[in-house]
Structures are given as C-alpha cells and as structure tokens.
N, C-alpha and C positions, 0 to 999 in steps of 0.2 A: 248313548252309553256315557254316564260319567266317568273320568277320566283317575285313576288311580293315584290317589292321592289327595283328589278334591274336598275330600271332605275335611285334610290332616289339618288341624290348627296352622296357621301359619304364623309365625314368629317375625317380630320388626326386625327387617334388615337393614338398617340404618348404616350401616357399612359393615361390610362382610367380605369377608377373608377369602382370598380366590379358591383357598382350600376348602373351605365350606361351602362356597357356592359348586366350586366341582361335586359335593357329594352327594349334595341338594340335587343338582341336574343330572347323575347317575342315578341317584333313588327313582327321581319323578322316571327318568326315560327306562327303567328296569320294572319299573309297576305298569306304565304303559303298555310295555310287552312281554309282562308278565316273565317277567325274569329273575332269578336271584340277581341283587346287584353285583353281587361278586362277578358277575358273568359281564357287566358293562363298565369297561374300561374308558379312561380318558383317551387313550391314542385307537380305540377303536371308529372305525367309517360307520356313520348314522346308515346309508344305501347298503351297501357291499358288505360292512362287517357284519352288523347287527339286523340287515334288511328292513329298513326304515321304511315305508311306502308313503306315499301325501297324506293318506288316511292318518297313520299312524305320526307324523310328522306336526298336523294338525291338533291330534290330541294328548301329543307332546308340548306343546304351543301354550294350549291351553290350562295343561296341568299346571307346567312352569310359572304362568301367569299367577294361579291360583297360589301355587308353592310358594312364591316369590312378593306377590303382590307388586306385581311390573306390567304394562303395558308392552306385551312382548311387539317387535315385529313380526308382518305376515312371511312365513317360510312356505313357499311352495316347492323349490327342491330339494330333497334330501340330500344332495351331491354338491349342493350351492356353494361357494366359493370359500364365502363364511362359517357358515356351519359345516363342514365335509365332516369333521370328529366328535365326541364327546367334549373333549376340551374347547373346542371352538365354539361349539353352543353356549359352554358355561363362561366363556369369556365376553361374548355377548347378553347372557345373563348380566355379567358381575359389572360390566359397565352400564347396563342397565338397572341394578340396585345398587351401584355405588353414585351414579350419576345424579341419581335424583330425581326431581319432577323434569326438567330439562332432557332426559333417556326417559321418560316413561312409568316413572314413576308414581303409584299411586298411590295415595295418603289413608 
C-alpha cells in the first residue's frame, strides 16, 4: 500500500520552520490514518492517543521520508522514548531537515 501522501510533490526544505515541519508531520501522520488533520494534534501519543501500531508507524516513516526527503530513522516503537507525540516525531523530523546530509538528509 502506498503511503498517503507519497505521491504529494515534495518542496526543498532547505530549512524549515519547526512550525512547518509540525504541519508537514500532522498532514503525513493524519493521511496515514486516514484522518482529518484537525483530529492529530502536536501533544497527542502516536500508541495511546491516536493508536499508532508498528504497521502504521512504518508507513508513517516512510511517508515522512517521502514528505520530507530525509533519511528518516528506523521507528519500531510507537511508545519510544523519542517519538511518544506528534511533536516529538516532528522534532526529529526538523532536526533531520534542518541538519542536513550529516541527519539524513537527501539531496
């Protein structure tokens, strides 16, 4: 299944605004699960709030990649230490397009 959003143009992020990147990572993680974004919050739990599962975690992953044009890291828990929020996903996002090739970054 491709992952909602994979096909959307993706725009150079060349440095982006932590507020862009949060809306960026709410769009992708709210097309994943087929959600209005209004419905995925920053302070919402990826497991708990939104019921995240590995599957879906996966091609959240993947999306973002795509969304993003990052080298994301691999996420196997939804509940991980790092990621437990929406905001905390997108802040590993943003340091991952703001970082550059050095985070993951692909050209």
């Amino acid at each position: 299944m491709t992952p909602p959003h994979a096909d959307a143009p993706t725009k150079g992020f060349a440095e982006a605004a932590p507020e862009e990147v949060l809306r960026g990572v709410r769009e992708v993680v709210a097309g994943v699960l087929q959600r209005p974004v209004e419905d995925v919050g920053p302070d919402d739990p990826l497991e708990y709030g939104l019921e995240v599962d590995s599957m879906a975690l996966i091609e959240i992953n993947i999306a973002l990649e795509q969304h993003f044009r990052v080298t994301m890291p691999d996420f196997i828990d939804p509940a991980g230490v790092t990621t437990g929020t929406v905001a905390d996903l997108a802040a590993v996002v943003a340091a991952r397009v703001n970082g550059g090739a050095a985070n993951g970054r692909r050209p």
